[in-house]
N, C-alpha and C positions, 0 to 999 in steps of 0.2 A: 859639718855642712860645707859646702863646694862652697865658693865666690859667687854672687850674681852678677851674673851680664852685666853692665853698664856701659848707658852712651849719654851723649847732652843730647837735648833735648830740639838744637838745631837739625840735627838730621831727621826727626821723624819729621818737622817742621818742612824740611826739603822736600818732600815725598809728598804732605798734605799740598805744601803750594802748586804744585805741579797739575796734582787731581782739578784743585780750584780752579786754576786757571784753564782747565778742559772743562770747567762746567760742571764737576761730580760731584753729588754731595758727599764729604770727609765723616760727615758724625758718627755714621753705622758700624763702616772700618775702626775709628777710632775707637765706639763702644766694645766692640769686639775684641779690640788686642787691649782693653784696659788702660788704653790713654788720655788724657783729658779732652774733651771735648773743647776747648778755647785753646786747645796746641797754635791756631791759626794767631791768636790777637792778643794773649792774657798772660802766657807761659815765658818765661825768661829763657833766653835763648843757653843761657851756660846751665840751667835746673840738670837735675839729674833725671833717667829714665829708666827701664828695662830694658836693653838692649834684644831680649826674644821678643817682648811686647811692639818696640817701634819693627822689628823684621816682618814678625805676623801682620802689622798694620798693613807695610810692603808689599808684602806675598798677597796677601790675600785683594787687598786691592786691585792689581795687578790682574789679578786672576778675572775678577768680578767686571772689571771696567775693560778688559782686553786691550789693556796698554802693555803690550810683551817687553816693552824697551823701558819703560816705568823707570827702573833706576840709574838710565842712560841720562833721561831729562833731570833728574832730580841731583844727578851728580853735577851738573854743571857752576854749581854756584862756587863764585872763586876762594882760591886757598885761605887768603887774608882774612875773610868774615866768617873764619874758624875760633874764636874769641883768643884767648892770650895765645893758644898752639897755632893759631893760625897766623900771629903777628912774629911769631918767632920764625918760622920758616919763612914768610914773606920777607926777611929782616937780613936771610943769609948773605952774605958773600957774592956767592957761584952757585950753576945750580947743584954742585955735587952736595957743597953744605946745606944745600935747601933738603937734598934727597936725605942729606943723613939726619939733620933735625928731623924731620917729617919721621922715617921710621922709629927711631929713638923717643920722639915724644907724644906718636898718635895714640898711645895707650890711655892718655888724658880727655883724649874726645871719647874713645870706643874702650871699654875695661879688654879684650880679649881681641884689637885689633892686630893683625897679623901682617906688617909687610916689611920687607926686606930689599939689599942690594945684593945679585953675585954677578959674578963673572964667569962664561966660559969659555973662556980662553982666547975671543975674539968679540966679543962685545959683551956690556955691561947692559943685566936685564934690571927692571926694576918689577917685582913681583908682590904679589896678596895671596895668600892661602885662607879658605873658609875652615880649614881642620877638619874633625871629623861631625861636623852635623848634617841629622838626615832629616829628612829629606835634605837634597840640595835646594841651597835657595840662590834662583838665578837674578833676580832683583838685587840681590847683595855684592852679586859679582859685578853687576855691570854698573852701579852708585861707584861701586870699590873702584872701578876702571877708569870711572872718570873722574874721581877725585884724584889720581894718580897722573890722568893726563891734566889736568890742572895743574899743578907742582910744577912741571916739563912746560905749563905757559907762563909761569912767573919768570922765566930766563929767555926760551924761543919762540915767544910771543900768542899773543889768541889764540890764531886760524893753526898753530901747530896739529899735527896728528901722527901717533905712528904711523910707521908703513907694514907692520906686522903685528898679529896679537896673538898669544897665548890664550883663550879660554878653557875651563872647566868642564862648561856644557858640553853634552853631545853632540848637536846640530844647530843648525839657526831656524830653526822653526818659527821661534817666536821673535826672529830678527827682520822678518821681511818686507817690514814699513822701515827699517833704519835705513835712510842713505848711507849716511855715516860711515856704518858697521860695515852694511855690503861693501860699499867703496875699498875696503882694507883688507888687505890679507889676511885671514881669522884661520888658525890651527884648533881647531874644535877637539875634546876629549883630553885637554893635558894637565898635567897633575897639578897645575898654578896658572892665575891668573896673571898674566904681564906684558912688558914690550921691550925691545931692543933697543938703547939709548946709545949714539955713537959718540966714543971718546971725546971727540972734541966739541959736543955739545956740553958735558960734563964743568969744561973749564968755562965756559960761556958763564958771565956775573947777569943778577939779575935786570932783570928793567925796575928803572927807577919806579919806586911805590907810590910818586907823585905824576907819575905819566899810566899807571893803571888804574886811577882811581874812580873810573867808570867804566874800566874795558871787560865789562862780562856778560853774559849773554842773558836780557832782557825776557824776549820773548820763549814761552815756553807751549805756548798754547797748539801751535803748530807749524809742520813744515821745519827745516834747517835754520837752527834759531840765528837774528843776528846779533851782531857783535856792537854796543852801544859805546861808541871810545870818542869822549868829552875832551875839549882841552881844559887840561887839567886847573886852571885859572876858571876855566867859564865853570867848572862841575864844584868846584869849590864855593863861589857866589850861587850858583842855584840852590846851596846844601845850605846856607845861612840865609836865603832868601827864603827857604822852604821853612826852615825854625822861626824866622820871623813874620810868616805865614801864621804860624800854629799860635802865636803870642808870646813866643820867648825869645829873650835877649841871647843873642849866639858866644861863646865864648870860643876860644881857640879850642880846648879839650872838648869841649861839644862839638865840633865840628872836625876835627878829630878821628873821633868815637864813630860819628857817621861816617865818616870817608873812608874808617878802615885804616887808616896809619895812624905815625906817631905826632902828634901837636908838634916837635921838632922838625919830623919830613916836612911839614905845613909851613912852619918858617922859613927854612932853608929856599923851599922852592917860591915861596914871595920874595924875598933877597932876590934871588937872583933874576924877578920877574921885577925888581928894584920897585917893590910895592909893598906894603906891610897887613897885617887882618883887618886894623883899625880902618883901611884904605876900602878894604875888600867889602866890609861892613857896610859905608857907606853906599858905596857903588849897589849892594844888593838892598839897601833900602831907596834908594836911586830910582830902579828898576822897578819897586812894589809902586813905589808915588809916582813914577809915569804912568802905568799903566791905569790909573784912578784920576788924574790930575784934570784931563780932557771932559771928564765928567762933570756937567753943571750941577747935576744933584748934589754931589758929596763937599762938604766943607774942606777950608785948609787944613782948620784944626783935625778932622775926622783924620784926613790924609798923614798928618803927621804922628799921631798916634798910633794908625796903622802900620806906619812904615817902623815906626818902635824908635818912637823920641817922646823925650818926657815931657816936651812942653814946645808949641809955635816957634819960637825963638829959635831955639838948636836949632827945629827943624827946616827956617827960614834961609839960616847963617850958612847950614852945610848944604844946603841945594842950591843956593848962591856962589859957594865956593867951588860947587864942580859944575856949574852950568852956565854960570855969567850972569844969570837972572835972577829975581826972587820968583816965589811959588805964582805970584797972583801974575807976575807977567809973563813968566812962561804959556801960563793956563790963556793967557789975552790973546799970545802968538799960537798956540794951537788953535785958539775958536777962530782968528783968522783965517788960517789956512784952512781950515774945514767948510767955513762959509762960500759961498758959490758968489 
């Protein structure tokens, strides 16, 4: 018996978010390629999957909703929140060692993924082969194209784009909503999917993994998606602010975990912001009890619980300590100023 296909479970997960955020209901698709219907909220992003079943999800979706670019939007989501494959290539040097990890280790996301580095003789292409399956499936090619230009944004930044591409397809038929695509030189009908990377981008080292830790593209519902790039200090305090939202105490490896890097990168770049997590902590429970403190309804105590202190005291000491006030005169000087 052959090998089964395998992919994680992230990439059908790419493909359904996409749909959702156009409004389409996923479950039918899903029913149909044999996938679990909670891919969206229940399914662990490293699980394993059928790599034909998430394709068919793809194709056929695609087909059904007339989103021809389908795996253009779904490739967008950046290299790093590729679980461990994706912290290894984001981890590299330059980006050539980015490109050679990424080929060498993407067999870990996809069982039968196919891409390569050559040279001919005047630039260095980075290319995806689909092999020999038929029908062709053009949703694979262009997911494939832009996980690829993703890689080439860990080094030459976001808005990067070739200026040439290799496709498989025959025609752009079902390219003619892409800005994107049209905008680009596209060689239709070649025997590999890829683009021309010029030598000295190659030596180019990456961008720090603590200045990308929100640079990717948010919006997918429509139009030319933008580019959401956080200073990296403020997208750090939102992501513990957000856990301490939910009712958990943040740790550096939880926050971490969310942001896509290593608890290390998280240090290093507090050091040199000559601030520490324990700092960051407060400041983002700082932020949840301002926003509630104004309010007559809600108690100290309520506020301080909220903000994730185990008891008034702390709570009084540490909003003292970065405010100059306690709680209750703060809240005196806000009704002030609010009063006419």
């Amino acid at each position: 018996m052959k090998a089964v296909p395998l992919t994680r479970a992230r990439h059908a997960g790419n493909f359904a978010n996409v749909l959702q955020a156009r409004g389409i209901p996923t479950q039918r698709y899903l029913e149909r390629a044999h996938l679990p219907v909670e891919l969206l909220e229940e399914v662990d992003s490293d699980s394993v999957l059928s790599a034909l079943s998430m394709l068919e999800f793809a194709e056929s979706a695609a087909a059904d909703s007339g989103i021809g670019d389908l795996g253009f939007w779904a490739g967008l989501m950046p290299v790093e929140h590729y679980g461990q494959f994706g912290a290894r290539v984001s981890q590299a040097s330059t980006l050539y060692t980015a490109l050679q990890a990424f080929c060498m280790g993407v067999t870990a996301e996809c069982s039968e993924a196919n891409y390569y580095l050559k040279n001919d003789g005047s630039a260095t292409w980075f290319c995806h082969h689909q092999g020999q399956r038929n029908p062709f499936l053009p949703q694979h090619e262009l997911y494939a194209l832009m996980i690829m230009v993703q890689v080439i944004r860990l080094a030459l930044g976001p808005q990067w784009k070739p200026s040439w591409v290799r496709l498989q397809r025959e025609d752009e038929n079902s390219l003619t909503s892409n800005e994107w695509l049209l905008s680009t030189n596209v060689e239709f009908g070649s025997a590999e999917t890829g683009f021309a990377i010029i030598e000295t981008g190659l030596a180019k080292p990456l961008i720090k993994p603590s200045d990308r830790l929100l640079s990717f593209s948010a919006r997918m519902s429509d139009g030319y998606p933008d580019s959401l790039q956080i200073e990296p200090l403020c997208a750090l305090r939102a992501l513990t602010g957000m856990q301490l939202r939910d009712g958990k105490i943040p740790s550096l490896e939880r926050t971490a975990e969310l942001a896509g890097v290593s608890a290390r990168t998280i240090q290093r770049h507090l050091r040199g912001q000559e601030t520490t997590f324990s700092d960051l902590l407060d400041q983002a429970r700082l932020e949840i009890a301002k926003t509630m403190i104004s309010d007559k309804s809600i108690s100290i105590t309520h506020i301080a619980y909220e903000s994730g202190y185990s008891n008034v005291g702390n709570f009084s000491r540490s909003f003292k300590r970065l405010t100059g006030m306690s709680p209750r005169a703060y809240r005196k000087m806000i009704w002030r100023r609010e009063t006419p």
